[in-house]
VMD Tcl script that draws the C-alpha trace (Angstrom):
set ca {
  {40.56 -11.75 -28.10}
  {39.93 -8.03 -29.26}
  {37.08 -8.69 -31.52}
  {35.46 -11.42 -28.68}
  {35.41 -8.35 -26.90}
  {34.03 -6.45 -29.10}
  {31.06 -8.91 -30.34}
  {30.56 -9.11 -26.51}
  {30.40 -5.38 -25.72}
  {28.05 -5.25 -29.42}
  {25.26 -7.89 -28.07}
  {25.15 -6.56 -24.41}
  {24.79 -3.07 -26.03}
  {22.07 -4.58 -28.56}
  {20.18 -6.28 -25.66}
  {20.03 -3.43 -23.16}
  {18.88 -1.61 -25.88}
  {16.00 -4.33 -26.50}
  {15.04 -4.69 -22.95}
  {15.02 -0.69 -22.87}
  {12.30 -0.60 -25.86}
  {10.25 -3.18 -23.71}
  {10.39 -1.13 -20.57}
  {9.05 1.90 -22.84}
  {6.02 0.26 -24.16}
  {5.17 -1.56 -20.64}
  {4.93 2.10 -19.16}
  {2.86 3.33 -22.07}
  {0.77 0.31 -22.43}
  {-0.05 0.23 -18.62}
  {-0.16 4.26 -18.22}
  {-2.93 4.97 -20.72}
  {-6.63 4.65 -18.68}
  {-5.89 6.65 -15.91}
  {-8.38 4.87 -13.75}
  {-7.20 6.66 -10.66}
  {-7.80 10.04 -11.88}
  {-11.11 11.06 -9.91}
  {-13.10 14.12 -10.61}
  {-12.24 15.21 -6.51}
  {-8.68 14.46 -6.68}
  {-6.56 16.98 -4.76}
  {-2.87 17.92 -4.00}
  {-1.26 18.13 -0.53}
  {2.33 19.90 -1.16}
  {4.24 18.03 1.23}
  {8.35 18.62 1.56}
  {9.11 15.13 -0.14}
  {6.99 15.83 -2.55}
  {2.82 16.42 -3.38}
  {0.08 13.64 -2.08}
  {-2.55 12.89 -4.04}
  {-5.93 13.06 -2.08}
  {-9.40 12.73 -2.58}
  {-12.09 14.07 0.18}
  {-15.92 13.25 -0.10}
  {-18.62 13.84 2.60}
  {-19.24 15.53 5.68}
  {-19.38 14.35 9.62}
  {-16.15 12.96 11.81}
  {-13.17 12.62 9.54}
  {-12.16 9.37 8.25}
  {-8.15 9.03 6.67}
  {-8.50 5.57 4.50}
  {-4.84 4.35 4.26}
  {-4.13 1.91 1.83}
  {-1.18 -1.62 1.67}
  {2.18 -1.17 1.01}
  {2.29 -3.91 -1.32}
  {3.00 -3.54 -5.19}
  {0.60 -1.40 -7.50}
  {-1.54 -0.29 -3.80}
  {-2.96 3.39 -3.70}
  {-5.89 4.65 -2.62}
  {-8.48 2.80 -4.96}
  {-8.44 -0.18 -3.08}
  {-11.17 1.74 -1.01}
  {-13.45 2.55 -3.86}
  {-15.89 0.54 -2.67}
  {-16.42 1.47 0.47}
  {-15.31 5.26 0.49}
  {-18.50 6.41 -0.69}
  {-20.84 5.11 1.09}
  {-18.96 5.90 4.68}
  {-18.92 9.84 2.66}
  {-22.62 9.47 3.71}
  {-21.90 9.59 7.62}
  {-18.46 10.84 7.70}
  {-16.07 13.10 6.17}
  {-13.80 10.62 3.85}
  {-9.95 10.95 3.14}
  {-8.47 8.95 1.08}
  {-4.48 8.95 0.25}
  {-2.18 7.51 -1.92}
  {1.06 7.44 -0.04}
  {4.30 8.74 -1.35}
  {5.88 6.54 -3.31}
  {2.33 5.10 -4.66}
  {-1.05 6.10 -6.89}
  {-0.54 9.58 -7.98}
  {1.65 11.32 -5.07}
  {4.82 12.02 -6.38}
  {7.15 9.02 -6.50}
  {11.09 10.36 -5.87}
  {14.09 8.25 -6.51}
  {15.02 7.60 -2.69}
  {14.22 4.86 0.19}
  {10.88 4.72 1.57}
  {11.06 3.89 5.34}
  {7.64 3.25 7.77}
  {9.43 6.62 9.30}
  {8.83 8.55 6.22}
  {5.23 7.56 6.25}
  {4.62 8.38 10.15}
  {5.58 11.80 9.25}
  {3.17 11.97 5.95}
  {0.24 10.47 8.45}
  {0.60 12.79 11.10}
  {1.63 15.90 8.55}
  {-1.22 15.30 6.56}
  {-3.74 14.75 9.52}
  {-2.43 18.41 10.88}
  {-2.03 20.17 7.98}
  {-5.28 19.09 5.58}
  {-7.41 17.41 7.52}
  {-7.14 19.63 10.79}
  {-8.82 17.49 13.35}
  {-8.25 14.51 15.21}
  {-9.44 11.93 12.48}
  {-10.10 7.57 12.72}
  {-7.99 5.90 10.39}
  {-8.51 2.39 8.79}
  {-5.34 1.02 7.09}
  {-4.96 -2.00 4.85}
  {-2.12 -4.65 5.46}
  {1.37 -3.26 6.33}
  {0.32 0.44 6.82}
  {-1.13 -0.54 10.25}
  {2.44 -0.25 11.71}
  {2.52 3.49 10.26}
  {-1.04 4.53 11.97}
  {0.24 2.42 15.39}
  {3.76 4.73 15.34}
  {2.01 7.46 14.30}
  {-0.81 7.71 17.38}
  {2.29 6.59 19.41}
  {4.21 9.41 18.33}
  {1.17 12.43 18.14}
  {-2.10 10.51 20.09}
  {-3.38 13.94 19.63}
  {-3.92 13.44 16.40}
  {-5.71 10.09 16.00}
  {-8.89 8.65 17.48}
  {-10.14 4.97 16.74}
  {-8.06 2.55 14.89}
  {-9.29 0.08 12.49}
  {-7.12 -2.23 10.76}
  {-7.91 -4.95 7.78}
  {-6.00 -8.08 7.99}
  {-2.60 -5.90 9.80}
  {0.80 -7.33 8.92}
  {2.25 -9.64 11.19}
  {4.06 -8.82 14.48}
  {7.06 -10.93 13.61}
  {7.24 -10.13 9.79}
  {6.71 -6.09 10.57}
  {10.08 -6.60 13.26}
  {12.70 -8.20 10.37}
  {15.18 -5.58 9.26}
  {16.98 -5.45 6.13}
  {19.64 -8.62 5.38}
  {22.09 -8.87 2.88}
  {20.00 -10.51 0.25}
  {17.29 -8.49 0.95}
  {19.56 -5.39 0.55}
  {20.79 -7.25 -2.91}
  {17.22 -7.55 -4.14}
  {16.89 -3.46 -3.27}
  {19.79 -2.90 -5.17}
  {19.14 -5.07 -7.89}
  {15.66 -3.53 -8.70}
  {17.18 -0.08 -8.74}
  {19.48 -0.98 -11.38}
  {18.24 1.50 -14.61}
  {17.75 -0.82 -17.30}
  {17.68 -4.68 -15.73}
  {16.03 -3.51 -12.15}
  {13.36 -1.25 -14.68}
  {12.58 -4.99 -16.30}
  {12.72 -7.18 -13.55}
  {10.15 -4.50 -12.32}
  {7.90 -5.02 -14.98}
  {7.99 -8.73 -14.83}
  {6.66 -8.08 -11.73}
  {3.91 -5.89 -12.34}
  {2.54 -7.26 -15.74}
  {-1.08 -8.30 -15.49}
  {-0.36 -11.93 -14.79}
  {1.41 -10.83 -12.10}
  {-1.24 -9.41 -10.69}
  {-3.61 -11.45 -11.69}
  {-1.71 -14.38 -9.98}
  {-1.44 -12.66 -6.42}
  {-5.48 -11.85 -6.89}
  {-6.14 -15.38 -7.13}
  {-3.52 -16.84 -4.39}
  {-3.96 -14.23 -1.84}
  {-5.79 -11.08 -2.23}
  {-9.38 -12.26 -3.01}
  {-11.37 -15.87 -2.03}
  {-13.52 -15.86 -5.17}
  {-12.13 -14.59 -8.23}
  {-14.70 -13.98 -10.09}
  {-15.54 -10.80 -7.84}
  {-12.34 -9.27 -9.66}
  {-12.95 -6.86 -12.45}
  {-10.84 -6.38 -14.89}
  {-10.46 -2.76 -13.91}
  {-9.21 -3.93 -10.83}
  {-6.08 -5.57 -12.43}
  {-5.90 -2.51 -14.78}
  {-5.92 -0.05 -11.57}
  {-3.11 -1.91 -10.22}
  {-1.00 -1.84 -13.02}
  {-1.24 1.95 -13.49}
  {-0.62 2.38 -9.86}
  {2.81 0.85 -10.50}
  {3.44 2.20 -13.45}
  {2.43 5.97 -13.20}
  {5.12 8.08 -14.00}
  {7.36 6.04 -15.18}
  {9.60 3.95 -13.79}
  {9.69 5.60 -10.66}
  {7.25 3.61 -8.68}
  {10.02 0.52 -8.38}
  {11.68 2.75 -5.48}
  {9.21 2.12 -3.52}
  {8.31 -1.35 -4.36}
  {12.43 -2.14 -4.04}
  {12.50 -0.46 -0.01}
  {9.23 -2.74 0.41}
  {10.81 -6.18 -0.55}
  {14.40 -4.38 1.39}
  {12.49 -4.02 4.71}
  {13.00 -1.04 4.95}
  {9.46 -0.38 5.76}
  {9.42 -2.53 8.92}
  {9.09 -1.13 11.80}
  {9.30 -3.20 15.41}
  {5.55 -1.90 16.99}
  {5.69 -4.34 19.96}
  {6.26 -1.35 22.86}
  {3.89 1.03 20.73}
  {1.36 -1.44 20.78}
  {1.47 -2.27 24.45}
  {1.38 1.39 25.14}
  {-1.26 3.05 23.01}
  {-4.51 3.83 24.26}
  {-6.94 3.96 21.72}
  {-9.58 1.83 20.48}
  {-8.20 -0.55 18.06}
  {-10.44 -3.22 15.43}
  {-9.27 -5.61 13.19}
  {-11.23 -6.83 10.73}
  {-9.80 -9.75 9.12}
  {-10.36 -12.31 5.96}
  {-11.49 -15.80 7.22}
  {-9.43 -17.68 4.54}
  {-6.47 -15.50 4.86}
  {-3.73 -17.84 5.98}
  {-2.32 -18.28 9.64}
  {-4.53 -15.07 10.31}
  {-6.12 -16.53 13.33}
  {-2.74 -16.95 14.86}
  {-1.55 -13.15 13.93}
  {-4.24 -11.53 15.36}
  {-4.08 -13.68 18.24}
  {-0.25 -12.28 18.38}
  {-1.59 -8.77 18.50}
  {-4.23 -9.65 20.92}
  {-1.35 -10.91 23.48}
  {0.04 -6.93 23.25}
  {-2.93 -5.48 23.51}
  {-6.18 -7.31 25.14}
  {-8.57 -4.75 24.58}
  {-8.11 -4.96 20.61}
  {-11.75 -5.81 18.73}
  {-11.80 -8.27 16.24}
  {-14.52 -9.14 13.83}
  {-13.89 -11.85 10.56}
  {-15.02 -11.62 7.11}
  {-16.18 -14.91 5.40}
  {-15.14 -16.25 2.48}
  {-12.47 -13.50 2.20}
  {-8.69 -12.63 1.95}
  {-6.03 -10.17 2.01}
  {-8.66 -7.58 0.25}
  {-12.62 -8.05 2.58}
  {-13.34 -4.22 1.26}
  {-12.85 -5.31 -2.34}
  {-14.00 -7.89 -2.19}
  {-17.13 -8.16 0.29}
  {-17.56 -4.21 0.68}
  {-20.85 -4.35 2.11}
  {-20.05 -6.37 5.04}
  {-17.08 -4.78 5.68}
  {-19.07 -1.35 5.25}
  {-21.63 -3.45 8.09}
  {-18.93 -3.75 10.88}
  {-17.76 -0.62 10.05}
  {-20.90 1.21 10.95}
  {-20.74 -0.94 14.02}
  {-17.55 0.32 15.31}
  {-17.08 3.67 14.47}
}
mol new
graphics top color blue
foreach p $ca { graphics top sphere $p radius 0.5 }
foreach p [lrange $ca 0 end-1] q [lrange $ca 1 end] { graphics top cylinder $p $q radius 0.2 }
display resetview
């Protein structure tokens, strides 16, 4: 019985050790471009930690907020950030947690990040700023002019969460699937799994983009560096994302804000029509414009129309 033990104890010991080697080299294999350095990048020292930044142009200032989901950060916007730099004075953000801002071992909550928004709008950007946020972030930019309307003028959000999914708190399995991703060796490769290329690649081709042959390989690359920049740590946020823990219940924010809102929204995005019909029914004097032949990602993906309704609105 003694030496089943012991063969037991030896081949868990041997394959955590394997599974540790992989983790190493998907890190270094994924960390080595560093295609979200830019030449502007800056440093907010906030008190969880420092947000990376970059700032182009001159005019009305603009605060670019990017999705919550996996391997986000602020180069979604890449696209479109500098041509709006030619009318307005651009901020764009990685988020704590994401990109290049610091990335502590703790649980991110849409709380957190309505402090960061309305910190960061006071502290570096000094003026009342518009704000365009991609997918779940919209809840943080709703709380946040909730919470400080001095601080925020027009809203404009591209394809926003959904009402219902945004109100679901954190379950038992969801809670399990936290815990199990924070695990140091296992959670580390389960977290990998999920950000290897195919990974990626997969969620390009199901729901981020329409056409897939608008994505560039740096895209995919971008992504994977995002989630993998310094170290393991980007899992903690990815693990409160898939917990909930980043929901936040906008309904009575929503009914009560009063500032101009737009959604601009993918065509071929699924059940869209219905969410932002949902949002609509909160708030009737919301603007809504649609991209064609788009998805989760119309300022990847179709920047120059999305730059077009931009200009529009704002």
């Amino acid at each position: 019985m003694k030496k089943k033990i012991k063969i037991i104890a030896a081949v868990a010991a041997t394959t955590g050790a394997v599974i540790h080697i992989i983790n190493r080299i998907q890190f270094s294999i994924a960390d080595k471009k560093n295609i979200l350095e830019r030449v502007e990048s800056k440093y907010y020292d906030w008190r969880f930690g420092k947000i990376h930044y970059t700032v182009k142009g001159n005019g009305k200032p603009l605060l670019l907020v990017h999705n919550l989901t996996v391997g986000s950060s602020g180069y979604e916007f890449y696209k479109i950030a500098d041509q709006l730099s030619a009318q307005f004075e651009v901020y764009t953000m990685d988020l704590l947690g994401y990109g290049l801002s610091d990335k502590p071992d703790m649980t991110y909550t849409s709380f957190l990040y309505v402090q960061l928004l309305s910190d960061f709008i006071k502290n570096v950007i000094g003026r009342k700023s518009d704000i365009v946020t991609s997918g779940d972030s919209s809840s943080i930019s709703i709380m946040t002019c909730h919470n400080n309307p001095e601080v925020c003028n027009k809203l404009i959000f591209i394809n926003p969460q959904s009402l219902h999914q945004l109100s679901l708190i954190p379950t038992r399995r969801s809670r399990t699937l936290k815990f199990l991703i924070d695990l140091p060796v296992i959670g580390t490769f389960i977290f990998n799994l999920v950000t290897s290329r195919l990974s990626f690649l997969s969620l390009f081709q199901k729901y981020y983009y329409t056409d897939i042959t608008r994505l560039k390989e740096t895209d995919l690359q971008a992504y994977r560096e995002a989630s993998h920049k310094y170290d393991y740590h980007a899992k903690y946020s990815f693990s409160s994302h898939i917990g909930r823990y980043m929901n936040f219940n906008i309904l009575h924010a929503l009914k009560e804000i009063n500032h101009s809102i737009f959604i601009i929204a993918g065509n071929n995005k699924t059940d869209n029509k219905s969410i932002i019909e949902n949002y609509f029914s909160y708030n009737s004097s919301i603007e809504v414009t649609y991209i064609s032949e788009t998805k989760q990602y119309p300022h990847m993906e179709a920047p120059a129309k999305v730059l077009d309704q931009l200009e529009i609105f704002l």
